[in-house]
N, C-alpha and C positions, 0 to 999 in steps of 0.2 A: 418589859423595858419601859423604866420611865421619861420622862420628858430631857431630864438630864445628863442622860446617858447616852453616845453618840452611837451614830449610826453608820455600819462598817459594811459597805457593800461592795462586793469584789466579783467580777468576771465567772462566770460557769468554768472549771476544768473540763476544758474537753480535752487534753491531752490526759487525762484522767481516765477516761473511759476505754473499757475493753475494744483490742482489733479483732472481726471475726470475719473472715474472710470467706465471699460469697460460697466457695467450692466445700466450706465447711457445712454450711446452709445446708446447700446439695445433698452434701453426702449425709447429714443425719433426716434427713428425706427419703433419701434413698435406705437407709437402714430400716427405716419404720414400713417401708415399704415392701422391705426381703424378709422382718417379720415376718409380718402380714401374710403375706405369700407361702411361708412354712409354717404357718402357726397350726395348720392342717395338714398332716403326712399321711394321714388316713390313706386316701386314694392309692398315693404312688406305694405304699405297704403294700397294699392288697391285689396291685397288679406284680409287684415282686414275689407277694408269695404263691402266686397261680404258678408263677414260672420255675420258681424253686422248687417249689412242693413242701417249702416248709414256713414256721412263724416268723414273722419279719416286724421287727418295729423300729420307726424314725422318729430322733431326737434332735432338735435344735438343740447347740452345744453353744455356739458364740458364731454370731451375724459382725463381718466389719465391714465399712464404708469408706473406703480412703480414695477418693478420686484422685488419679496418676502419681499415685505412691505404692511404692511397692510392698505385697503385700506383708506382714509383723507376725511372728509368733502363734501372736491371737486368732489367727486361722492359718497354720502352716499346713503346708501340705502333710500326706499323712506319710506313713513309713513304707516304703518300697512304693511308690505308687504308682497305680495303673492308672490311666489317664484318659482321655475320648474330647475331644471336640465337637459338637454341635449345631445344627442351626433349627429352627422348623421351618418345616413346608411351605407353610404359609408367611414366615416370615425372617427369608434369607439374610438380613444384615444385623439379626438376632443372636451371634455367637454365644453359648456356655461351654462351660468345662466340668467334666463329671471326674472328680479324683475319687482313687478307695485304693485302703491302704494292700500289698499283695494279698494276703489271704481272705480278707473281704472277693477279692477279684475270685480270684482260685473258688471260694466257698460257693459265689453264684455261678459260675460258670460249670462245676463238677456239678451240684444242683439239677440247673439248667439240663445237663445231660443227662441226666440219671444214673451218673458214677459215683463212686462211695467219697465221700469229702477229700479235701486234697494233705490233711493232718498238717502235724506241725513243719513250716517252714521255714526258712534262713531268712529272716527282715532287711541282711545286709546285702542278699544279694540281689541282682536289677529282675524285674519281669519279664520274662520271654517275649518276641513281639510277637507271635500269634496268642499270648491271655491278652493281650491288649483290643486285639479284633474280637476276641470271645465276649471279654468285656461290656464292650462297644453294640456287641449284635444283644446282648441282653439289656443294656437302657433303650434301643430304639426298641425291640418288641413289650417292653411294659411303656413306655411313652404312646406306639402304637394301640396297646391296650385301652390306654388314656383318650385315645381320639384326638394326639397331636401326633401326626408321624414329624421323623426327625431325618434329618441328611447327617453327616459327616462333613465336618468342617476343616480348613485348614486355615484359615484366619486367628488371631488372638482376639479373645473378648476386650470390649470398650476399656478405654484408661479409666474411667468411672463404674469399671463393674464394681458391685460388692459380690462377697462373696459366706459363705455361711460352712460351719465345721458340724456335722452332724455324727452323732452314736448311730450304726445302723446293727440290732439286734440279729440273729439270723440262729432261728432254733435253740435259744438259750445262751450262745456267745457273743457279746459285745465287739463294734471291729471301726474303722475311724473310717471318715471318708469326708470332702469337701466338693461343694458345689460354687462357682464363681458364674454370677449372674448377669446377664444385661441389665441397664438401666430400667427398673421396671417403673411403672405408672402410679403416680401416690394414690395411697387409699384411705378413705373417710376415717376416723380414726373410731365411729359408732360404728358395731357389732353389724353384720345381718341380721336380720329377723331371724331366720331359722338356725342360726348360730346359735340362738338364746334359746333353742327349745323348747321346753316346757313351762319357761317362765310368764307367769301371765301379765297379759296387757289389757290396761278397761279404755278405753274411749269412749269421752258420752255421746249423747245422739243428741246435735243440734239440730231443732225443729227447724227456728227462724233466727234472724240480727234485724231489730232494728233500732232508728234511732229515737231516744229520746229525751227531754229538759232535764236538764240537773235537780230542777227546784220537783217533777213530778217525779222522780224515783228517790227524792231523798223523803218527801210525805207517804209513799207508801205504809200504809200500817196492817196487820191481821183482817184481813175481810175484805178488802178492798182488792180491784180487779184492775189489771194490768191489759192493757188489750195489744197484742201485738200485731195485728193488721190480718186484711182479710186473708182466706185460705187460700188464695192461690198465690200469695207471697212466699207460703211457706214452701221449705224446699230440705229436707232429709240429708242431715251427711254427720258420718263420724269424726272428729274434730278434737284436738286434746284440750284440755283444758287452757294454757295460755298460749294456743298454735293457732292462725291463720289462714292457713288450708288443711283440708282434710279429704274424707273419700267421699263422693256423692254417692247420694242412694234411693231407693225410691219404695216403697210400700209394696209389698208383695200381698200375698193370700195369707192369712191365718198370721196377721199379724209378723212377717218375715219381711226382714229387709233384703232387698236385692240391688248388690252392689254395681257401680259402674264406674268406668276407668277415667274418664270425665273427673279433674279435680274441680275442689267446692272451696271456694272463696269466702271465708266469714269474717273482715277485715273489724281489728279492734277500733280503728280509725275513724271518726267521719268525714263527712265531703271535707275540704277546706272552702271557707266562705270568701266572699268575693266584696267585702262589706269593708269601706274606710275607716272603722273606730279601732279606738285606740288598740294596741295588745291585748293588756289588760284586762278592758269592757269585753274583748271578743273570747279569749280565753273564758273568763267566766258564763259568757253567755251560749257558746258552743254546745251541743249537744251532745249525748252520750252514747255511745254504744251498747245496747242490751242483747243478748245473748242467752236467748231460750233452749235450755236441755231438756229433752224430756227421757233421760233414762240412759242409760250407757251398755253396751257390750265390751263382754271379756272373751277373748277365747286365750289360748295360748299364742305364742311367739310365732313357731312352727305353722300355727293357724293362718297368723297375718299373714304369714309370708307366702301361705299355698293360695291366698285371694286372688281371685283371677277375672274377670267380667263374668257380670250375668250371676255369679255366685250366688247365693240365697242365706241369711244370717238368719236364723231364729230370734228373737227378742219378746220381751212382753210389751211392744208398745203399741197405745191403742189411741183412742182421740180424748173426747171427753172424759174426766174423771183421772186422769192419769197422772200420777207424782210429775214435778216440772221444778227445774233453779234457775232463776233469772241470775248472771254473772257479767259482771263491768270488767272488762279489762281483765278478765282470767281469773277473778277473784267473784265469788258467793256473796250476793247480796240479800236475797232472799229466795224462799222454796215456796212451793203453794202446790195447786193443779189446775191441771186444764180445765177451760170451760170453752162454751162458743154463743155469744153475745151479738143476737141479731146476727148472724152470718157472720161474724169476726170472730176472730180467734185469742183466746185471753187464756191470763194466769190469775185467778184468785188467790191472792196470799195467806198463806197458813202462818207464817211465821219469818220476821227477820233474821238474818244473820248476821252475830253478833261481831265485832268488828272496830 
């Protein structure tokens, strides 16, 4: 825009912008949540199939979320449906609703008994009320199984339940069935560890943090030693490269870390100073955070997640002589090794990192 060109400034459109209404919020919250919640069917299979005596497999088909709308299509209930109401033991004002379409009902209940399948049935006609009790007594004894027992309900689940339309296998035949949830509890949207299984994770092994001038870690050169304070500053914890807390740990025998449930604070930050100059002079004159690794463990996913106190990690880490990266801010500045100077604890540098 040049100088003669006028200048045309007009009000924000806020009648422009999208309405979304809080209870939408909610409900795709609660979706991610009834995922979540079924993203594993594993368990309730495998108490189904103790009790049937046959293969059992669950499919999330379509999760809906409609707080006090009635429920669409997108999870209609299934054909003939047998139905049960729920609560648990431990948490009476917890209403669900366990649907499955008639012959899903029939198949685990004949099962369940040990009578020959119930074959093909009439979809249009209603379900006797005692499959309904049959039903009924086969989710509380695999919920039992599960180590939640369940009562029978006669209240309607929450006007915010979701509800979820699952395939449920059963010896080779496909059959529908619907589960309508309570409001359950959001969940982190990162994996468990042991979810991730065998995928592996390194963490390196922060020795020490401390601080120092800007002007003495930007002269560092090949040969020159880095003292990071004396030994009993230093203090053992696995740390991820740009995280702030990690696990504390401590030296065991034969070179093994031994973990402890005590978190370890290695803050990128330093003090803030208490000094009148200007922003500027202080920002510049401020000291650095240095961050000595000396070496990192990997195990698996499933590994993190079985750590427990006192645990014992194998490692190669030793004192003197041992590979080390001095790291700003979660970023490699340079690598060297340990040494110990007068009683103090250093890095002679081998090599900058380029940058």
């Amino acid at each position: 825009m040049t100088a003669a060109e006028p200048q045309t400034i007009a009000p924000f459109d806020v009648a422009s912008l999208p309405r979304i209404e809080r209870a939408e919020l909610d409900a795709q919250a609660q979706l991610r949540a009834l995922r979540a919640a079924l993203d594993d069917g594993e368990p309730v299979a495998r108490a189904l199939e103790a009790i049937a005596g046959a293969p059992i497999q669950l499919s999330l088909r379509r999760a809906v979320a409609k707080p006090e709308v009635a429920l669409s299509a997108e999870a209609a209930a299934p054909s003939g449906a047998v139905s049960a109401a729920f609560v648990p033991a431990a948490e009476p004002g917890r209403v669900f609703v366990v649907e499955a379409e008639g012959a899903l009902a029939r198949e685990l209940v004949a099962r369940a008994l040990k009578q020959p399948p119930a074959g093909i049935a009439n979809p249009t006609k209603g379900a006797p009320p005692d499959l309904h009790g049959a039903f009924a007594a086969v989710v509380v004894a695999a919920a039992r199984a599960l180590g939640t027992p369940l009562r029978l309900a006669t209240d309607a689940p929450a006007p915010n339940a979701a509800t979820a339309a699952l395939d449920v296998t059963v010896g080779g035949a496909t059959f529908d069935a619907r589960v309508t949830f309570p409001p359950l509890a959001a969940r982190r949207g990162a994996p468990d560890l042991d979810r991730l299984g065998s995928s592996p994770i390194a963490l390196p092994i922060v020795a020490t943090s401390c601080l120092a001038a800007r002007a003495e870690v930007e002269a560092l050169q090949p040969g020159d030693v880095f003292l990071a304070g004396p030994e009993e500053t230093w203090s053992l914890a696995l740390v991820a490269e740009g995280a702030e807390q990690g696990l504390a740990a401590r030296v065991g025998s034969d070179d093994r870390l031994v973990i402890t449930t005590e978190p370890a604070v290695h803050s990128w930050d330093p003090p803030m100073t208490t000094d009148s100059k200007a922003p500027l002079d202080v920002a510049l004159e401020a000291p650095v955070v240095v961050r000595v690794e000396v070496g990192s463990v990997q195990m698996t996913a499933r590994e993190w997640a079985a750590l427990r106190d006192g645990d014992v990690i194998a490692t190669g880490v030793k004192t003197a002589g041992n590979p080390a990266v001095l790291r700003i801010g979660g970023v490699e500045v340079a690598h060297g090794e340990l040494v110990v100077v007068d009683g103090e604890y250093g890095v002679r540098i081998t090599g900058m990192t380029k940058r």
